[in-house]
Short mmCIF file of the C-alpha atoms (twelve columns), coordinates in Angstrom:
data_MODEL
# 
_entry.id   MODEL 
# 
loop_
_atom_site.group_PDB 
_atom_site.id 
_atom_site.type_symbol 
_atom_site.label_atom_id 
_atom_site.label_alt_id 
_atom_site.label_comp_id 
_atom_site.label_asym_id 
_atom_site.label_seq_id 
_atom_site.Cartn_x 
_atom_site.Cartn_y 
_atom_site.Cartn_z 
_atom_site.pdbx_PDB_model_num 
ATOM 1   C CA . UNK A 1   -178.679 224.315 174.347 1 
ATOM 2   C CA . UNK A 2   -178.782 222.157 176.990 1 
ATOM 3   C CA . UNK A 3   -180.953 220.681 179.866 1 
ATOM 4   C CA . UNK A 4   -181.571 222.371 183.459 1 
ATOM 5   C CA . UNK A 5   -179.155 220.402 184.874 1 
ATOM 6   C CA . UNK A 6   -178.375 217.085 186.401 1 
ATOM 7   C CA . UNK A 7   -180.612 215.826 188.255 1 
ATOM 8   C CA . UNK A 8   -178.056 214.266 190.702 1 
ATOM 9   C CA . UNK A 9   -175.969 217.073 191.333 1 
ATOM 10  C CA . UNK A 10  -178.067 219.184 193.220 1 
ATOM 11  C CA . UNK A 11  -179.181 220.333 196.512 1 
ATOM 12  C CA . UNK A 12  -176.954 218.051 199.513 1 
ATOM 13  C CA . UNK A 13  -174.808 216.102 196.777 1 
ATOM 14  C CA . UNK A 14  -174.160 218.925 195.051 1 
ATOM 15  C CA . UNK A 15  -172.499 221.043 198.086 1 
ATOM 16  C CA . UNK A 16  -170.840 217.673 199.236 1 
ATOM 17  C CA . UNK A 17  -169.255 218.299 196.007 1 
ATOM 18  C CA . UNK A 18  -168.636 221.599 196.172 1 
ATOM 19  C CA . UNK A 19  -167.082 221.414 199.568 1 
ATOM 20  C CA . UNK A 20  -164.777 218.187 198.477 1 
ATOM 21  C CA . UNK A 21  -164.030 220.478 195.207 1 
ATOM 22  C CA . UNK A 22  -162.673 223.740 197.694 1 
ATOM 23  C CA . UNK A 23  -160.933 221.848 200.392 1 
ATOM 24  C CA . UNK A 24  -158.706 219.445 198.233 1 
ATOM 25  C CA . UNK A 25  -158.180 222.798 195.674 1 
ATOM 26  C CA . UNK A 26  -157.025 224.785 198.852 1 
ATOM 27  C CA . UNK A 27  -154.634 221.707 200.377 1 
ATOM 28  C CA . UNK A 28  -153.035 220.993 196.744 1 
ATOM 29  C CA . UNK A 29  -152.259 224.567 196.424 1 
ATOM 30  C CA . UNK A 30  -150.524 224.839 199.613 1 
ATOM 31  C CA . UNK A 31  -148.933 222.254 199.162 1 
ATOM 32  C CA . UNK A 32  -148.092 222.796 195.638 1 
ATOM 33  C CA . UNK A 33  -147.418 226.458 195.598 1 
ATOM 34  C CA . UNK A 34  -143.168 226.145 196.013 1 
ATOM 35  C CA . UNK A 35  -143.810 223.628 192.237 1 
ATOM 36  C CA . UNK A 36  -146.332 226.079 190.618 1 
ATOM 37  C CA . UNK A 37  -143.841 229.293 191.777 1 
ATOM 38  C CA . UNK A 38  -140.915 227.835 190.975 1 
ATOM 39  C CA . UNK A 39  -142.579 226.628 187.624 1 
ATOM 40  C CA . UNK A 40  -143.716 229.604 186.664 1 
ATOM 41  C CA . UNK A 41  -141.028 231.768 187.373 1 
ATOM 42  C CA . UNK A 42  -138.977 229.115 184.779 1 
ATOM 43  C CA . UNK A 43  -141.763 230.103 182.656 1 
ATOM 44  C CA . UNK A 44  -141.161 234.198 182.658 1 
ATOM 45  C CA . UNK A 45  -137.008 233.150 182.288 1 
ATOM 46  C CA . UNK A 46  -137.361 231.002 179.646 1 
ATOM 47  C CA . UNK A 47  -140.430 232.551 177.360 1 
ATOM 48  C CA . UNK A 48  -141.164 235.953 179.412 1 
ATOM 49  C CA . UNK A 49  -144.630 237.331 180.022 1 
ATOM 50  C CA . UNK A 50  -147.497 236.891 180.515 1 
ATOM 51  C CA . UNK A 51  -146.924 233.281 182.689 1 
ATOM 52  C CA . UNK A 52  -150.498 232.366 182.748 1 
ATOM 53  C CA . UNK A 53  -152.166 231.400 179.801 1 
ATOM 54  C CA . UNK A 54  -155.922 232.520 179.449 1 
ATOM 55  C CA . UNK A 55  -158.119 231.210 177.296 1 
ATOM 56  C CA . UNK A 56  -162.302 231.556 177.092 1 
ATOM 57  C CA . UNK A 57  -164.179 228.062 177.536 1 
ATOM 58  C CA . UNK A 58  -167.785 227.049 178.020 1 
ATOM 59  C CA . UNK A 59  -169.105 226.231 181.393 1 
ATOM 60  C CA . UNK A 60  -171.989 224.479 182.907 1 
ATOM 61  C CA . UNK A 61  -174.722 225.735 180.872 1 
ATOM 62  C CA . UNK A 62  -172.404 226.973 177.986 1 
ATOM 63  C CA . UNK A 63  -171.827 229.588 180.444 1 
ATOM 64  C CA . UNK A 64  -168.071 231.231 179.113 1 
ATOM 65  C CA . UNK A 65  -165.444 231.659 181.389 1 
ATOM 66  C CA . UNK A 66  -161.395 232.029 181.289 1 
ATOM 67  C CA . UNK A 67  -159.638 228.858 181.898 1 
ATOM 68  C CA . UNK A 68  -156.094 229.269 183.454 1 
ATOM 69  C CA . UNK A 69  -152.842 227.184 182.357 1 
ATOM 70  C CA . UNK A 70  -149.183 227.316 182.982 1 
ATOM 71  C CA . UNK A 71  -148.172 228.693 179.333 1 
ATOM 72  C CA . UNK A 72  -146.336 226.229 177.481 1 
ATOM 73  C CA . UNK A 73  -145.610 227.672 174.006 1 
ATOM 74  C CA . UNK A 74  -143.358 230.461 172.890 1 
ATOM 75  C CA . UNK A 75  -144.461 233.577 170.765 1 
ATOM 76  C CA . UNK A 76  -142.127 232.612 167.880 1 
ATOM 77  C CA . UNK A 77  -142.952 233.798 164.352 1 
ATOM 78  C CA . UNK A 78  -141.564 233.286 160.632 1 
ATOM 79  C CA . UNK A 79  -139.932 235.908 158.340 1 
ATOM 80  C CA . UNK A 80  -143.276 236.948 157.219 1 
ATOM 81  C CA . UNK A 81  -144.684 237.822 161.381 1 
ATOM 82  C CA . UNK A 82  -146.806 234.888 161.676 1 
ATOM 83  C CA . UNK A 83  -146.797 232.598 164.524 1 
ATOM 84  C CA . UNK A 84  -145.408 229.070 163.923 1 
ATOM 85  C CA . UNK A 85  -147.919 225.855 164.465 1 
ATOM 86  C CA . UNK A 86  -148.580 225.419 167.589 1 
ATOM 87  C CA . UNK A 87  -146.462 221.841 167.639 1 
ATOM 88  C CA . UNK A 88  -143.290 224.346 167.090 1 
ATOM 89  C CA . UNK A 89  -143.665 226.188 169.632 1 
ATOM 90  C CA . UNK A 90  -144.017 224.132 172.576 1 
ATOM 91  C CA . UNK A 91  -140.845 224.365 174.505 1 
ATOM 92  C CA . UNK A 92  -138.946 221.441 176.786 1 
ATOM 93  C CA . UNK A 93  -140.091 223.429 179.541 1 
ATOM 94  C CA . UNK A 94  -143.707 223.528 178.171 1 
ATOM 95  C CA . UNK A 95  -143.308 219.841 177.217 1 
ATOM 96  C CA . UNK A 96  -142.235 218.741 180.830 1 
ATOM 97  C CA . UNK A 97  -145.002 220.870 181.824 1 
ATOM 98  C CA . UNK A 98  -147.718 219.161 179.796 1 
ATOM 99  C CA . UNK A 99  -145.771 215.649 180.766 1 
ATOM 100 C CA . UNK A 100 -145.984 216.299 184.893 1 
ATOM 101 C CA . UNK A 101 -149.413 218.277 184.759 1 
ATOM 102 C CA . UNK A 102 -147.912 221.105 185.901 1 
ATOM 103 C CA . UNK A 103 -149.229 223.493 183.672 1 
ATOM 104 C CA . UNK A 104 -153.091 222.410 184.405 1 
ATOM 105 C CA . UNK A 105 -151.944 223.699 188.630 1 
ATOM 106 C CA . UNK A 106 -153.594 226.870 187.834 1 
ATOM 107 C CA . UNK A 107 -157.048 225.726 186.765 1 
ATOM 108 C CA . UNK A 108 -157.412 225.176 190.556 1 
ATOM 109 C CA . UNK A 109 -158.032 228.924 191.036 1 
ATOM 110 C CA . UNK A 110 -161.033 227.892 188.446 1 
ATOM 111 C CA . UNK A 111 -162.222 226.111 190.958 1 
ATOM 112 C CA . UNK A 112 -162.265 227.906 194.056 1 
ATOM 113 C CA . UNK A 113 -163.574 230.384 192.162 1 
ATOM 114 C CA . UNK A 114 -166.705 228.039 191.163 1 
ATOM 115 C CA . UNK A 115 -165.880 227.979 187.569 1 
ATOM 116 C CA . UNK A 116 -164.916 224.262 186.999 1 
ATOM 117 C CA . UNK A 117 -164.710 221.062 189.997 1 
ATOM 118 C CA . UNK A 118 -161.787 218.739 190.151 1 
ATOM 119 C CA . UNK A 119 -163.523 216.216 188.308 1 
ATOM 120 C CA . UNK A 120 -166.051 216.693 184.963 1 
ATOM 121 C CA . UNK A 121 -166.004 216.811 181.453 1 
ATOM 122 C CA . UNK A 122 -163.112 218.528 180.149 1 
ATOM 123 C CA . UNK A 123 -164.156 222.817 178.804 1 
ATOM 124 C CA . UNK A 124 -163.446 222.528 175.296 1 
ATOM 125 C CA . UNK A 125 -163.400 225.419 172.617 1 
ATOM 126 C CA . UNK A 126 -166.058 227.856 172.290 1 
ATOM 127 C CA . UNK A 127 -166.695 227.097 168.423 1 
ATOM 128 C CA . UNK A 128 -167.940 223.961 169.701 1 
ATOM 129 C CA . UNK A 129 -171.026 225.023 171.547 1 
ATOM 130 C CA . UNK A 130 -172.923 225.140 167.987 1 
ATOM 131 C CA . UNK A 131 -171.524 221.554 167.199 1 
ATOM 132 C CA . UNK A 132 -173.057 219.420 169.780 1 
ATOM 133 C CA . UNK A 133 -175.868 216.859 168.984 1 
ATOM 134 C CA . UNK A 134 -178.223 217.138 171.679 1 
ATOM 135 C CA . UNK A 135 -176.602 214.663 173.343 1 
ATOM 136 C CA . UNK A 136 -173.256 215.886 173.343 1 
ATOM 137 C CA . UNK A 137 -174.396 218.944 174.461 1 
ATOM 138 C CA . UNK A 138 -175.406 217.359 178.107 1 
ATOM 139 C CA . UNK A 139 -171.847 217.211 178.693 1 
ATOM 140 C CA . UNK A 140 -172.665 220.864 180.284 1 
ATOM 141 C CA . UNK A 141 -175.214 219.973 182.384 1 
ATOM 142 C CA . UNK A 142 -172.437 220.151 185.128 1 
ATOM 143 C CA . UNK A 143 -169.300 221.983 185.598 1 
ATOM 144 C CA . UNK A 144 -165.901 221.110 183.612 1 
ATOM 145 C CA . UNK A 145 -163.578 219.118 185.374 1 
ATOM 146 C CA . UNK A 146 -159.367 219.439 185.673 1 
ATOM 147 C CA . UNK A 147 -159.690 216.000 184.925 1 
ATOM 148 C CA . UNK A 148 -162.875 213.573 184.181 1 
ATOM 149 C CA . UNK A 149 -163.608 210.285 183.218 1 
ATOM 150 C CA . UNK A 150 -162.869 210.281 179.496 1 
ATOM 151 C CA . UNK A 151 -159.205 211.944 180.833 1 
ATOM 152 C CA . UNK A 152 -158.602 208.669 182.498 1 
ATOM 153 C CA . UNK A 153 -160.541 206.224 179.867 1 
ATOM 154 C CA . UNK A 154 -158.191 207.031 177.209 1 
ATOM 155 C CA . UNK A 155 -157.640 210.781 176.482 1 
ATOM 156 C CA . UNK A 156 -156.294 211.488 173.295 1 
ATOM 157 C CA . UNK A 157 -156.372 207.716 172.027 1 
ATOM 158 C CA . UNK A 158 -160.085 207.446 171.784 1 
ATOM 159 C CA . UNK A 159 -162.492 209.223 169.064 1 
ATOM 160 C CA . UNK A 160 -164.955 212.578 169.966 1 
ATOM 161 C CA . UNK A 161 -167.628 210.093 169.933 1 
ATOM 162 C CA . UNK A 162 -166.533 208.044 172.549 1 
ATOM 163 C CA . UNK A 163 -164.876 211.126 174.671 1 
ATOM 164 C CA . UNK A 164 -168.434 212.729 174.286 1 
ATOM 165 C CA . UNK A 165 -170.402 209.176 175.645 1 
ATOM 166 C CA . UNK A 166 -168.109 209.187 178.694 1 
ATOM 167 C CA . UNK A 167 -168.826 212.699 179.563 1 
ATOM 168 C CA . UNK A 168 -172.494 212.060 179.582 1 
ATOM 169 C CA . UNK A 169 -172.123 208.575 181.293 1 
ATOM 170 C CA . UNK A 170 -170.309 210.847 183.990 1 
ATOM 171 C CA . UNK A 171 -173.404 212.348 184.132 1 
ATOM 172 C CA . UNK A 172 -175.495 210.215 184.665 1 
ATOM 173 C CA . UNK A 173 -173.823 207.674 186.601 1 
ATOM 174 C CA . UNK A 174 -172.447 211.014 188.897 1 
ATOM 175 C CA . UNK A 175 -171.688 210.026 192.407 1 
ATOM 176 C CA . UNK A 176 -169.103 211.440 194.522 1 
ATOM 177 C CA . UNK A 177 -167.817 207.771 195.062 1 
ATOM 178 C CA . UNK A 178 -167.370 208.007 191.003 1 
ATOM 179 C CA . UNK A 179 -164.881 211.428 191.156 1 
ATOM 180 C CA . UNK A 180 -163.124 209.718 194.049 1 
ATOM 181 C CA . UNK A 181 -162.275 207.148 191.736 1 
ATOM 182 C CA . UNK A 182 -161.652 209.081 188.878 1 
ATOM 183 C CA . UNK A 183 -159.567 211.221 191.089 1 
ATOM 184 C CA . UNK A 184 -157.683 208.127 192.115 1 
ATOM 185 C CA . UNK A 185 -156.644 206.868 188.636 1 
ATOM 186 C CA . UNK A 186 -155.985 210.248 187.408 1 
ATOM 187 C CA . UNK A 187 -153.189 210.600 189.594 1 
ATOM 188 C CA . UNK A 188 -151.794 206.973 188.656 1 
ATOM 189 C CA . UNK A 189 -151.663 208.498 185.041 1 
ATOM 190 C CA . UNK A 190 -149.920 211.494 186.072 1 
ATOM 191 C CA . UNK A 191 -147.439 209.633 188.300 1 
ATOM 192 C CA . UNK A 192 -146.867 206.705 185.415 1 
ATOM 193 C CA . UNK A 193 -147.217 209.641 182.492 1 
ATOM 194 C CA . UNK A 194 -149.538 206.841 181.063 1 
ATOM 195 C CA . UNK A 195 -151.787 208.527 178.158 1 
ATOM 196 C CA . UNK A 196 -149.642 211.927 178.473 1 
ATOM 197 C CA . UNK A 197 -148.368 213.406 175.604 1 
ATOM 198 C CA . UNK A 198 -147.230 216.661 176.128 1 
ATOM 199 C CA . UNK A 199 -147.605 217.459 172.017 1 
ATOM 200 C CA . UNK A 200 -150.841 215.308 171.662 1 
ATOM 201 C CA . UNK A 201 -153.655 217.842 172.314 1 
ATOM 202 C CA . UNK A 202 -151.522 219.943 169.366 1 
ATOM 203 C CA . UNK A 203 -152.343 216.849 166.994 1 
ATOM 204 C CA . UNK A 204 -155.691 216.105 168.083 1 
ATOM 205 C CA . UNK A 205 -158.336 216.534 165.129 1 
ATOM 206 C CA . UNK A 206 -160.493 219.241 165.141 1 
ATOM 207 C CA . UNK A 207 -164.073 218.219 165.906 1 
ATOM 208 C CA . UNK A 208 -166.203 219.565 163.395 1 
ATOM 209 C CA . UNK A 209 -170.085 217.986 164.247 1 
ATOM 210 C CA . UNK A 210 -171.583 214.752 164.789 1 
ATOM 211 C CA . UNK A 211 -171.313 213.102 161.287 1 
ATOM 212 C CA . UNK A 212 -168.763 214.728 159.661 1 
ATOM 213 C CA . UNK A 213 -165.667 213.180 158.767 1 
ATOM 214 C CA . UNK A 214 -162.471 214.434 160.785 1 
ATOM 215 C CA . UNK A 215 -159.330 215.425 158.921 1 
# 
């Protein structure tokens, strides 16, 4: 469903990349490990096990793999055993969670193990695959990202369309100049919460195809 690749990110740029992706992965988890222990042991006290939450995305190629989050939600149900909307069950821990970033920590374990890079298009849900125009679909020409340039071009305030344009303008205008600076105004955003809404990717439409209206 989609191309061979990007042209750009192979052969030398593409292990620059690599080797930026595993080096800043392996100094932010040092250096983060006391916030993402102590935040997920708040997680097993507050809505028990399991901490992590696991859920199957497409990769580079449409490629399926397990992306890994801080759990946010609780398992709450109503009288008749069925879990309550999603919105309802996020929790003030999950919500400071989504707020600080600290739930998306784990997805760096993604990328050491070569499943996603710090910086791409974001791994969306599987049902999508069969969605994409051909277009759309070059957005997996390269691997996800923990954050990418529609992330920090407006997140959840701008249409599929135009989150779908920026992920293939990032790539084809990749450069590892380009992550650097998406890298560099992600963590404005996460330091200013600017664009975060820790109950916004609960509201955010289903996409359904190129060309059909959204609810």
């Amino acid at each position: 469903m989609t191309r061979s690749g990007s042209r750009r990110q192979r052969g030398l740029p593409l292990f620059l990349k690599r080797t930026f992706d595993v080096c800043v992965a392996l100094v932010v988890l040092l250096l983060a490990s006391p916030l993402m222990l102590g935040s997920a042991l708040a997680v097993a006290l507050t809505m028990g096990r399991p901490v992590l939450f696991r859920q199957p995305r497409p990769g580079k190629g449409g490629t399926i793999f397990h992306v890994f989050k801080l759990r946010t939600m609780s398992d709450e149900r109503d009288s008749a055993g069925a879990l309550l909307p999603a919105p309802q069950r996020i929790t003030k821990l999950g919500q400071f969670l989504r707020k600080s970033s600290l739930d998306e920590l784990p997805q760096l374990f993604n990328v050491l193990r070569g499943e996603m890079s710090l910086v791409g298009p974001r791994p969306l849900l599987v049902q999508y695959l069969e969605r994409y125009s051909p277009r759309q679909a070059r957005r997996h020409e390269v691997l996800p990202g923990i954050t990418g340039l529609a992330q920090v071009s407006g997140r959840n305030a701008i249409s599929w369309q135009q989150k779908f344009e920026l992920d293939v303008e990032y790539v084809e205008r990749w450069s590892l100049w380009l992550d650097l600076k998406i890298l560099a105004r992600t963590a404005l955003k996460v330091l200013k919460s600017d664009g975060i809404n820790p109950t916004d990717q609960q509201h955010t439409p289903e996409f359904l195809g190129d060309g059909v209206e959204q609810p």
